[in-house]
C-alpha positions in Angstrom: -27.8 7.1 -53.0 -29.3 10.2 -51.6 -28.3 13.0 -54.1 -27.6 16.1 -52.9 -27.0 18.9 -55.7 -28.2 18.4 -59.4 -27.3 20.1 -62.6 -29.9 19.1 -65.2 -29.4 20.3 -68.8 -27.5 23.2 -67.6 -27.0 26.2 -70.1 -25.2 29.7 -70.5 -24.5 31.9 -73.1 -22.9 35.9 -73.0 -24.3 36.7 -76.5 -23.2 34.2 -79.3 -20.7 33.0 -76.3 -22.0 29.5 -74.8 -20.1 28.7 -72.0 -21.9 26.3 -70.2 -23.5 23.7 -72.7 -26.1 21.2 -71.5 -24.2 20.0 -68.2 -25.7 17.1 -66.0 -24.0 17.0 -63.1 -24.9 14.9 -59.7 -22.8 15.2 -56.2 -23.9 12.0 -53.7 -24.2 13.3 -49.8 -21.2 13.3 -48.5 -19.8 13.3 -51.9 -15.8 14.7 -52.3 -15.5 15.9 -56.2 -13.5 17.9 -57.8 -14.1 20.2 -61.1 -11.0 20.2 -63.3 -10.8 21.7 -67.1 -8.4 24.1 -68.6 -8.3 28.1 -68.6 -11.5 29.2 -69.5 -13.4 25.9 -69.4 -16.2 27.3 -67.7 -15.7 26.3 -64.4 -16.2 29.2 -62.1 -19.6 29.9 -64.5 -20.9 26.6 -63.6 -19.8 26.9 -59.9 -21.9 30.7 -60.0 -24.8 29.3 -61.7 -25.2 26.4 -59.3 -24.6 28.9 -56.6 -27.0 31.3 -58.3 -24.8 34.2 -58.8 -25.8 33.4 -62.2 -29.3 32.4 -63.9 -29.1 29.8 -66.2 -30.6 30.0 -69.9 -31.6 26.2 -69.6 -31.6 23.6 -67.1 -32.3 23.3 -63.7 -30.3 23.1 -60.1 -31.9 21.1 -57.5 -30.9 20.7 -54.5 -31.8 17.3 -52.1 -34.3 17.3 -55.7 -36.0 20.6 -54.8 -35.7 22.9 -57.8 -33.7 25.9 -57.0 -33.1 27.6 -60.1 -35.4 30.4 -59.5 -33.8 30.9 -56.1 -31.5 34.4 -55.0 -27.7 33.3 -53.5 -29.3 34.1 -50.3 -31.8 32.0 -50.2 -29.7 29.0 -51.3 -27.5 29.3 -48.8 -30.6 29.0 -46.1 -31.5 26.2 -48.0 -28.0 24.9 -47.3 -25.7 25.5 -50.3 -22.9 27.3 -49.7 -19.5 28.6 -51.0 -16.3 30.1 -51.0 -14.6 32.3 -53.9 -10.9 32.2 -55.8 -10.5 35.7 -53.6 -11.7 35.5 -50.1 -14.7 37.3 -48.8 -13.7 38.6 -45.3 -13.6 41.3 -42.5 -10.0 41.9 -42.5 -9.8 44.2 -40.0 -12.1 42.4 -37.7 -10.6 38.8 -35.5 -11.2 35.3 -36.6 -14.1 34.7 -34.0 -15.8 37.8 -35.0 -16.1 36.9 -38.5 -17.5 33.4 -37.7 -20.0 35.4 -35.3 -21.2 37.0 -38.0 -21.4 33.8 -40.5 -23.5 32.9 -37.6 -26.0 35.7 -36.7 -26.2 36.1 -40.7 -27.9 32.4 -40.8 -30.2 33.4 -37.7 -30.8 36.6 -39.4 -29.3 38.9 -37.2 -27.5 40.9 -39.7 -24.9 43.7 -39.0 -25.2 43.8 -35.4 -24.6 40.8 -35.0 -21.2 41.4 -32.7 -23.3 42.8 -30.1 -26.0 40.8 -30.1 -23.7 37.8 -30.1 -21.3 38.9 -27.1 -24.6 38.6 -24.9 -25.4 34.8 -26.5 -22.6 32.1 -24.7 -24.2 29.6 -27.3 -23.7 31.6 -30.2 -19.9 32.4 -29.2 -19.7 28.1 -27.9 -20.8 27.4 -31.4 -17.9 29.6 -32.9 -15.5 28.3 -31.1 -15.9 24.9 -31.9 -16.3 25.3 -35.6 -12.7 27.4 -34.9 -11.6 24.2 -33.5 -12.5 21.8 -36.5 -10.4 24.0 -38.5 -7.6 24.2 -36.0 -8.0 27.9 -35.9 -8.9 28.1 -31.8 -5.3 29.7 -31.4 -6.3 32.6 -33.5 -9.4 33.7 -32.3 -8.5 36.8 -31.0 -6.8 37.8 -34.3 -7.3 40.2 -36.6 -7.4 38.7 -40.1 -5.7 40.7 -41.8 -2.7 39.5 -39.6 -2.9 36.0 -40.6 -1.2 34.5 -43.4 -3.0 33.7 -45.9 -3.6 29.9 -45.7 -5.0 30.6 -43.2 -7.2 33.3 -44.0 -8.8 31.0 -46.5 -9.8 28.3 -43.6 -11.4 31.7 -41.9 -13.7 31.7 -45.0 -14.4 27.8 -45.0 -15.1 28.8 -41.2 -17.1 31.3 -42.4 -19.0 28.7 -44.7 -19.3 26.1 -42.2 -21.3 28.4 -39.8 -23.8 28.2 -42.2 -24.5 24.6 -42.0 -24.5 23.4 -45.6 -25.3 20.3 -46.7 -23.3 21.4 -50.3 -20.1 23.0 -50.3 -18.9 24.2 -53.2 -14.9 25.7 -53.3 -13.5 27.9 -55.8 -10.0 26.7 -56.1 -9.6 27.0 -52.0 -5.6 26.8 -51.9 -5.2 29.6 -54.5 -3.0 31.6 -53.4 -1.3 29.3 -50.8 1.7 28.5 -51.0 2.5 25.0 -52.2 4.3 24.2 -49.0 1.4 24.8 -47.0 -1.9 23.6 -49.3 -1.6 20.0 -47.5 -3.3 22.6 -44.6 -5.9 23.0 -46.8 -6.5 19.8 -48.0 -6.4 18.2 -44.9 -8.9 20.5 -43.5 -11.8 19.6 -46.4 -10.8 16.0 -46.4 -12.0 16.5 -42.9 -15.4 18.7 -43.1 -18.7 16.7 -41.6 -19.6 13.4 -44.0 -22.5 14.3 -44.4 -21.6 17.6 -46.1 -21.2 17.6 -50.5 -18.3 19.1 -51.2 -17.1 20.3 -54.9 -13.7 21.9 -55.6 -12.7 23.7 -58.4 -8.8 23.5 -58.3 -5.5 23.5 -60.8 -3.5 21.4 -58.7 -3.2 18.0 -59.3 -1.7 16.7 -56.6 -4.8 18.3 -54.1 -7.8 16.9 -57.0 -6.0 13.5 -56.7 -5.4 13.1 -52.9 -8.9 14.5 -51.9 -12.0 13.7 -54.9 -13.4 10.5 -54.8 -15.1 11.2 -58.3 -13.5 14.1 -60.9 -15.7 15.6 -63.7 -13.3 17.6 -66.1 -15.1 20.1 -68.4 -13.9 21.8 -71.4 -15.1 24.5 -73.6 -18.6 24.7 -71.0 -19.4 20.9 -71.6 -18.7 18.0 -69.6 -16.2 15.6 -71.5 -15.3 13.2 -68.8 -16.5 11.9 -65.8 -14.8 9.0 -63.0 -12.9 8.0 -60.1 -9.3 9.1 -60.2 -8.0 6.6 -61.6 -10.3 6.5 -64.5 -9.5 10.5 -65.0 -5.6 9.6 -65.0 -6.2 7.0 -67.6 -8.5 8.8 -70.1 -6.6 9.4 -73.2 -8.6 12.1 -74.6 -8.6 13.7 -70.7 -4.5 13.4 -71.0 -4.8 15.0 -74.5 -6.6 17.7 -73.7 -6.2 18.4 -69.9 -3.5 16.1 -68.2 -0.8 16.6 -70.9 1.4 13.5 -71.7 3.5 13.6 -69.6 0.5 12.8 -67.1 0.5 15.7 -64.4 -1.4 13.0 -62.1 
C-alpha cells in the first residue's frame, strides 16, 4: 500500500486549549475517507494543519513520506495537496472557465495575469475545458459564478482544485450549503475524481460519509476515537454513543 498523506503524533493547543491531541492518521493512494466527529471535535483544525494553514505543536505531516510540516500552504499545494473550504474561495464575478484558467496559470506560476496570458495558450484553455467536463460543468463555461446555484458553485472550487493536480484532496464538508436534494451532485462528482487521487471529506451528513468513504475515522474532543470501514463505524457502540446517536443515523 503506497501511502499518500500521513499524520504522525499530531498536536495543537490555543493556550491551555488542546484541540488536536496526538493524531496518527494514514490515507492509501486513491484512498476515499471521510472525517466525522461532533461540533467542535477538531476537524477543520486537523484538516488546516495537514493543509498547513496551521503549524502543529507536535507531529509531523508527510506527504508520499516526505515531511512537510515545515512547508507554507503554497508550497503544499505544488507538492500536490490540495483543498477546498466549508465557504468557497472563488471569483464570483468572473465565468467558470476563467476561474479554472486561473487554478491553472496559478500552478504554472503565472499569477494574476493569467486570463491573458491564457487566452493566447489553446492548451491551457483545452485543459480547462476538460477538467469542466469531468465535473459536468462544460455547459457553464461562459458563466459568471456568481449566477450559478450554489451546488454548483462548489464543483467550480473542486474544479478549481483539480487544476492543480493533487495527488491528496482534502474537502471541508463540500455539500454544505447544498441543498439536500441536490448533494447526490456532489457526491457523485468525488466518487468520481481520478483513482489515483486521496481524497478526505469532512462532512455532517451521514447518508454522503456512508455512500462515498471506504474507511471513516471519527474524532472527538481533538483525538482519534475510532477508526474502520463503514460498517465497523455503524457498529461501534461507543461511536453510536458518542457520535451516531441510538437511534443510528447510518
Amino acid at each position: 500500500m503506497t501511502v499518500a498523506l500521513e499524520t504522525v503524533g499530531l498536536g495543537k493547543s490555543f493556550g491551555a486549549l488542546q484541540v488536536t491531541r496526538d493524531v496518527h492518521l494514514s490515507l492509501a493512494a486513491g484512498d476515499r475517507h471521510a472525517l466525522i466527529g461532533p461540533n467542535g471535535a477538531g476537524k477543520t483544525t486537523l484538516v488546516n494543519l495537514m493543509s498547513g494553514a496551521l503549524a502543529p505543536d507536535q507531529g509531523q505531516v508527510l506527504l508520499a513520506g516526505r515531511d512537510i510540516t515545515a512547508l507554507s500552504q503554497a508550497r503544499r499545494v505544488k507538492q500536490g495537496l490540495a483543498r477546498t473550504y466549508q465557504i468557497n474561495q472563488l471569483f464570483a464575478d468572473l465565468s467558470v472557465l476563467e476561474n479554472v484558467v486561473i487554478s491553472l496559470s496559478e500552478r504554472a506560476g503565472a499569477g494574476w495575469n493569467a486570463w491573458r496570458r491564457a487566452s493566447a495558450n489553446s492548451a491551457v484553455i483545452d485543459e480547462a475545458v476538460v477538467i469542466l467536463a469531468q465535473l459536468d460543468l462544460q455547459d457553464h463555461a461562459l458563466s459568471l459564478v456568481r449566477e450559478l446555484p450554489y451546488g454548483r458553485q462548489r464543483l467550480v472550487e473542486i474544479a478549481m482544485t483539480l487544476a492543480q493536480r493533487p495527488s491528496v484532496m482534502l474537502l471541508d464538508e463540500p455539500a454544505a450549503g447544498v441543498p439536500s436534494a441536490e448533494s447526490h451532485i456532489i457526491l457523485d462528482v468525488i466518487s468520481a475524481l481520478p483513482d489515483h487521487i486521496a481524497v478526505l471529506i469532512i462532512e455532517h451528513d451521514m447518508d454522503i460519509v456512508f455512500r462515498f468513504a471506504t474507511t471513516i475515522t471519527v474524532l472527538v474532543a481533538g483525538a482519534i476515537l475510532a477508526q474502520g470501514s463503514p460498517a465497523d463505524i455503524a457498529n461501534d457502540e461507543q461511536v453510536r454513543a458518542v457520535y451516531l446517536g441510538d437511534g443510528g443515523d447510518v
